[in-house]
N, C-alpha and C positions, 0 to 999 in steps of 0.2 A: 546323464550328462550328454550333451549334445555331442556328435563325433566330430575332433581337433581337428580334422582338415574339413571340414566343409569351409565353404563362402558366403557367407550371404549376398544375395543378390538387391536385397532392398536398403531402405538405409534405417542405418543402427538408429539412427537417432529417433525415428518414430516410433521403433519397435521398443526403445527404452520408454520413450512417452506411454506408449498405450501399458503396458506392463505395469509402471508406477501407477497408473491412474484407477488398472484394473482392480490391481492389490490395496485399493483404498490409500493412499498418503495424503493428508488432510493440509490445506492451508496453514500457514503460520501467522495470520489473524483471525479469531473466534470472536463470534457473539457470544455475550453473553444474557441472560435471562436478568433483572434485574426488578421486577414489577412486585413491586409488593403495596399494603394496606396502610397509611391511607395515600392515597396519589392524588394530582390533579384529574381531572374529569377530561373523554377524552376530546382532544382539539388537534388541529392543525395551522401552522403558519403561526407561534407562538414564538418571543425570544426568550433563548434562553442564553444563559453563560456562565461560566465557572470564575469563583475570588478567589484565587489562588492564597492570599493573605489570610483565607479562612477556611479553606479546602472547604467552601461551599458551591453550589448551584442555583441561581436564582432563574426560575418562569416567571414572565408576564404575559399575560393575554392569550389571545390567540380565536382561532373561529373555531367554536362548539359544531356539537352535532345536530343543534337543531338549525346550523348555517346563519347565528348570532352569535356577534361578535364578545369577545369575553374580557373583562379588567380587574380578574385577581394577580395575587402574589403568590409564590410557593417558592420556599428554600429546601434545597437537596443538601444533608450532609451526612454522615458516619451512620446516623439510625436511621436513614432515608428521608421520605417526603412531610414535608408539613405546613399547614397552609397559614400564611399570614395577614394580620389585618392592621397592614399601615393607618395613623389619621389620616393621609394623602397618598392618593395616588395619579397615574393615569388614568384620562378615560379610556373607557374601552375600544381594544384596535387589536387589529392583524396586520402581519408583515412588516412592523417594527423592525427597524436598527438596534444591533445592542453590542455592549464590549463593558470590555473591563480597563478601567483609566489606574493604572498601575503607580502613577505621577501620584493621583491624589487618591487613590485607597478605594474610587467609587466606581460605581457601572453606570452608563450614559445607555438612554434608550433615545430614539430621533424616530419620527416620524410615524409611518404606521395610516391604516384607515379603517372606516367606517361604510360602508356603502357603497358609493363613488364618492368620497370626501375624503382627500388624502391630507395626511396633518403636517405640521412644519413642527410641531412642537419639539421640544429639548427636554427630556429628567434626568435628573440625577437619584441612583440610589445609596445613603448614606453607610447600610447595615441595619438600619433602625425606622428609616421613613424616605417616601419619595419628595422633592423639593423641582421646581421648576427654574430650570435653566433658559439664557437668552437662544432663540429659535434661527437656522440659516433660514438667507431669506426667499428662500423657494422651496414651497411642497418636495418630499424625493419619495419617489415609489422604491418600495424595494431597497431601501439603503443597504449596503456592506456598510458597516460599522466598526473601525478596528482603532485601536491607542500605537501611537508611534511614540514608543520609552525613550529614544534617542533624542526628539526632539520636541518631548511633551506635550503632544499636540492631540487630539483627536479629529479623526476622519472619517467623511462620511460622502459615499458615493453611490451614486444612483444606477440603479442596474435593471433601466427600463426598456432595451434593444432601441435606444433613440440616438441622441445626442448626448457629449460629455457633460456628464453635471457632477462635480467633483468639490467639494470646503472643507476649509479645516477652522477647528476651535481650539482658539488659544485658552479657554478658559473665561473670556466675558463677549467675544465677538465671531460670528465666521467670516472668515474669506475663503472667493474663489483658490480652488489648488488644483494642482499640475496638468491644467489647461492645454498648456501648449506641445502641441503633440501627442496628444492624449489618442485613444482610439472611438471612435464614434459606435454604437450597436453593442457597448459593453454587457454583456445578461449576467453575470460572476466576477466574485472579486475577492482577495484574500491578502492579508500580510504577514510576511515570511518573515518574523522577529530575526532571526538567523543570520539571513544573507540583506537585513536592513532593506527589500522590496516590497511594493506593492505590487503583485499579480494579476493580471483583469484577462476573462475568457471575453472574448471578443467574436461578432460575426461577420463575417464575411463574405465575399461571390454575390453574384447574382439569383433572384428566387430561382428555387429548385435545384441550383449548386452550391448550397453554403454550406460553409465548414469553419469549423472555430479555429481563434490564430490565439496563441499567449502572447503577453506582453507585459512589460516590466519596468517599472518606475521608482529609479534609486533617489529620489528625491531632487533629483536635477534636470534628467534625461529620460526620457520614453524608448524603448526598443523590441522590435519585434523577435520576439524569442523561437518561436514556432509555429509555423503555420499545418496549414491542413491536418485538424485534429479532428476527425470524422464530421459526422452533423452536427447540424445548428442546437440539434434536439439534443444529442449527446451531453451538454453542460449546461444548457441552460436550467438559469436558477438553480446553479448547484451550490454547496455552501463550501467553502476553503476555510482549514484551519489549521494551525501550527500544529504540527507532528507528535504527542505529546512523546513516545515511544523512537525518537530519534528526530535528524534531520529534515526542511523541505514542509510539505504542506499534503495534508491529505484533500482530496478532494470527492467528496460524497453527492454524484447529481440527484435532485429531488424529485425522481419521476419512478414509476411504479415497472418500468420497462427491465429487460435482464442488465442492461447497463445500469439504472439506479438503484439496483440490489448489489454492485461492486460498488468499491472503493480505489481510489485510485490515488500512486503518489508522485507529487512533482519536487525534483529537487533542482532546477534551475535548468535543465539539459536534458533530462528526458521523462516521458509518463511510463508508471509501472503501474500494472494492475497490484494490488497484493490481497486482494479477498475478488473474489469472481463471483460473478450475480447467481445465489440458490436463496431459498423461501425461508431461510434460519429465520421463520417468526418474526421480520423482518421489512418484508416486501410494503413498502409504502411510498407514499409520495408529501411532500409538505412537510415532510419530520423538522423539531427542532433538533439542533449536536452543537454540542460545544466540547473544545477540550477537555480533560481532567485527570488531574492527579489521587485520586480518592476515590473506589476504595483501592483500585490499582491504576495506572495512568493508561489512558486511552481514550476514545472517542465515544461521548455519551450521548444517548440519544432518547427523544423521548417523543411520541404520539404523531403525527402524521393520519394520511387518510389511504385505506387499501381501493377505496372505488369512489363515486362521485356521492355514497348516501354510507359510506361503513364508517368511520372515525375510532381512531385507537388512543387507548391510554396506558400501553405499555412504555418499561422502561429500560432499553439495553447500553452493554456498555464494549464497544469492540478492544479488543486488548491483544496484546501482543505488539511484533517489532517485527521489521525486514533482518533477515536471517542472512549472516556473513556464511559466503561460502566457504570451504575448505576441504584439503584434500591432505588424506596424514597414511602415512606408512604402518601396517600390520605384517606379522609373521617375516618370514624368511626364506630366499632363496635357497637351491642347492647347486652345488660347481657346476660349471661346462669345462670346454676343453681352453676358454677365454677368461678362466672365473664364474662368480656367481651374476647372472641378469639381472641387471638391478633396474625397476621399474620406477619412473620419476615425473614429477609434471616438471617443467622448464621453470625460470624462475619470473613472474609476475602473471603466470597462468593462473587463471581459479575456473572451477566451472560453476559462469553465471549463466544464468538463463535467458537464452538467445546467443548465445557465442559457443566457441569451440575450447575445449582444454587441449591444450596442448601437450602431448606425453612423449618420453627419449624412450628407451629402452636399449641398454649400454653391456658392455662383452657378452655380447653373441659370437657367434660361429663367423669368422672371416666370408666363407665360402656363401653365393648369394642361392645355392640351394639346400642352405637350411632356412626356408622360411618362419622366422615367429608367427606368432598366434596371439591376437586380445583374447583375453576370456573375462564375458562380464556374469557378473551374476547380482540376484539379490538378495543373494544373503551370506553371510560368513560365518553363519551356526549352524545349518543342516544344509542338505543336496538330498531332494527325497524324503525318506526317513533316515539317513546317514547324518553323523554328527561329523560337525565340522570342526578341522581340517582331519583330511584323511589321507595316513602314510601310504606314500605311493610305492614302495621297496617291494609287497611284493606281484608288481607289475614289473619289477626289473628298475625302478627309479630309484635306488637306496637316496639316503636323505631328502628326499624329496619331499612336498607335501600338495594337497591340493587344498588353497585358500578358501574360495569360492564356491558360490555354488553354478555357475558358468551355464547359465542359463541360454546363453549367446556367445559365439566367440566371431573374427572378425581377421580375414589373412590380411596380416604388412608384410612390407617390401624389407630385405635385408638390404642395407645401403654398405654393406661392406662391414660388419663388425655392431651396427647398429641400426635403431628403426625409428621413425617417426608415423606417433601415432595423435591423429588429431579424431576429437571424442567431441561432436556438437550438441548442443544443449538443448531443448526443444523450449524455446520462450511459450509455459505452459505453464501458470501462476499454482497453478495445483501442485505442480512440481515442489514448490518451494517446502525443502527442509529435509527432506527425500534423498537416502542415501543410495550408493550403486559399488559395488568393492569388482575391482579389476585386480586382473593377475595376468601375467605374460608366459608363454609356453613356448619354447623352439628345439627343431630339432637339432639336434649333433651329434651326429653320428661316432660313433665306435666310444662314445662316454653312457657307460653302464649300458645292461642288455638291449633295454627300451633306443637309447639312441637321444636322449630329451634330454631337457632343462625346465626347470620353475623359477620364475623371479619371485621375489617380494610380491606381497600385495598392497594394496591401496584403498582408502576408502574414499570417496568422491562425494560431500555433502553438496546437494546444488542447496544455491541461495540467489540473491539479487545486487550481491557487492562485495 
């Protein structure tokens, strides 16, 4: 155990970082492995999307590995992959629109191309056959493709770093939509069923200074939500989709760099990372992801390219949820000459990541030269090879115990009877889930041989909310 009166002289908060990170504490979003026999063939820039009314997956298309363009069918559901052969379909194309129209039970695919021949076309998928819908009336590279449920419309926006090209389909016609004030250089776009917006990563600055800005279209108004969100490169062509594992929008960019191997989430007000860029069999660029509820909810993903000649036809599915923090009381204090220390976080404290928790520590010694002591540890079942807790009596501290394994402890100030202890959080997405248990120590003199006190302990779950 490290000796009660030292100081640290660095700051606690890095030393807790590097410690979690050392001892392995793993994200609280996972890939998972999901590729099995038989699968589509592998491609990149294919749509795909989840019918929630049938907890299925539908692929179309997408560019093969011999760098031609593909026009099959494949449905994903409970026994996996299986290839379809509609009497109609699309010709064959890459970097298709697609969504699922929740109004009328179908999946609308827009656009798409061939070569350099970008399509205006419109389908619909029934469940059973593809059927040709009326076309907007301009080519769109790159469509985001989403169904607005509130207002039964489908939407379909171009996400070429140009000009605004934005329509909506009422079901037999498009019109231009939310034109005015729109942001010009849109590369990304996503709608937040949730909070009823349409999201668009947008670019902005001058070459060599740009940096993406959010913005946000509640069906009336355009507003710029956030600006300077790293490079240009950072989000472009990334794909945004509703959360299936909670609130806000994940957002996965399509590039092969250690930022397109993270995932990232926005929930109106700020980006959190919750999975950080590593090689989980994963690493690609061009993937298709759609939501999904089946076979557990989370974010599916399927084939992409590792380099400009590899193309994959694996299929994963990331799972899991942003983890609530929390902070809960174990064991128990022994007297002072004020009572027992009782160790507390204040009341709307949590420790999230990137902020500070806020902690009291209540009847202590009046006298301001009984200093307390944080003691952090990681763990509250052993110290060493010593099981945890261990009665301190006979060091002279009868009822006493030691919580922790106090791997680190940390001098406060006695303010007279009490202390204020603030614990900052290292914004380290690794962190997330990763416990840390505190315990408080102070002196007081002429109570029991030793002279000390133990409060209560704490366990400290960091999370993201």
């Amino acid at each position: 155990m490290v000796l009660l009166g030292s100081v640290l002289r660095v700051s606690v908060a890095l030393l807790v970082a590097f410690c979690l990170v050392r001892d392995g504490f793993s994200q609280i979003r996972t890939w998972t492995d999901l590729s099995d026999v038989p699968s589509p063939s592998a491609r990149s820039d294919a749509a795909m999307v989840a019918i929630p009314s049938r907890d299925q997956v539908l692929l179309f298309g997408g560019l093969g590995a011999d760098s031609v363009e593909l026009g099959d069918t494949w449905l994903r559901d409970a026994a996996g992959w299986r290839r379809l052969d509609p009497v109609n379909a699309p010709s064959r194309r890459r970097g298709q629109g697609i969504c699922y129209d929740a109004t009328n039970d179908r999946v609308i695919l827009v656009g798409g191309w061939v070569g350099n021949a970008v399509w205006r076309a419109t389908w619909q998928w029934d469940g059973n056959d593809w059927s040709q819908l009326p076309s907007p009336p301009v080519a769109l590279y790159r469509p985001t493709v989403f169904h607005d449920a509130l207002r039964h419309t489908v939407h379909a926006v171009e996400t070429d770093d140009r000009t605004w090209s934005g329509w909506s389909f009422d079901g037999s016609a498009w019109h231009s939509w939310a034109a005015a004030g729109a942001p010009s250089r849109v590369v990304s776009g996503g709608f937040d069923p949730r909070r009823d917006r349409f999201v668009a990563l947008a670019i902005e600055g001058s070459a060599g200074a740009e940096s993406v800005a959010i913005h946000e279209f509640d069906g009336t108004t355009w507003q710029r939500v956030l600006g300077g969100v790293g490079r240009s490169n950072l989000f472009g062509a990334a794909t945004l989709l509703p959360d299936p594992a909670g609130d806000g929008l994940l957002i996965q960019p399509l590039d092969r760099s250690s930022v397109g191997r993270s995932v990232i989430h926005w929930d109106g007000v700020r980006l959190r990372t919750v999975l950080v860029g590593s090689d989980q069999g994963y690493s690609r660029s061009r993937q298709s992801v759609c939501a999904v509820r089946v076979p557990r909810p989370g974010m599916l993903l399927f084939g992409g390219r590792r380099s400009s000649s590899a193309w994959l036809d694996e299929t994963w599915l990331l799972e899991g949820a942003d983890q609530a923090s929390a902070v809960d009381r174990f064991g128990i204090g022994c007297a002072g000459s004020r009572g027992t220390p009782d160790l507390h976080a204040i009341e709307g404290s949590l420790p999230i990541l990137g902020q500070s928790l806020e902690l009291r520590i209540r009847a202590l010694p009046v006298s301001r030269l009984s200093p307390p002591f944080g003691l952090i540890g990681f763990s509250r079942d052993r110290v060493g090879g010593t099981p945890l807790p261990i009665d301190l009596a006979p060091i002279g501290m009868p009822g006493c115990s030691l919580l922790v394994s106090a791997e680190l402890d940390t001098a406060l100030d006695n303010l007279g009877g009490y202390a204020r202890w603030s614990f900052p959080i290292p914004f380290d997405p690794t962190l997330i889930g990763a416990e840390v248990y505190l315990q408080a120590f102070a002196l007081d003199p002429g109570i029991h041989a030793l002279g000390a006190t133990m409060s209560n302990g704490l366990v400290v779950r960091l999370g993201t909310s």
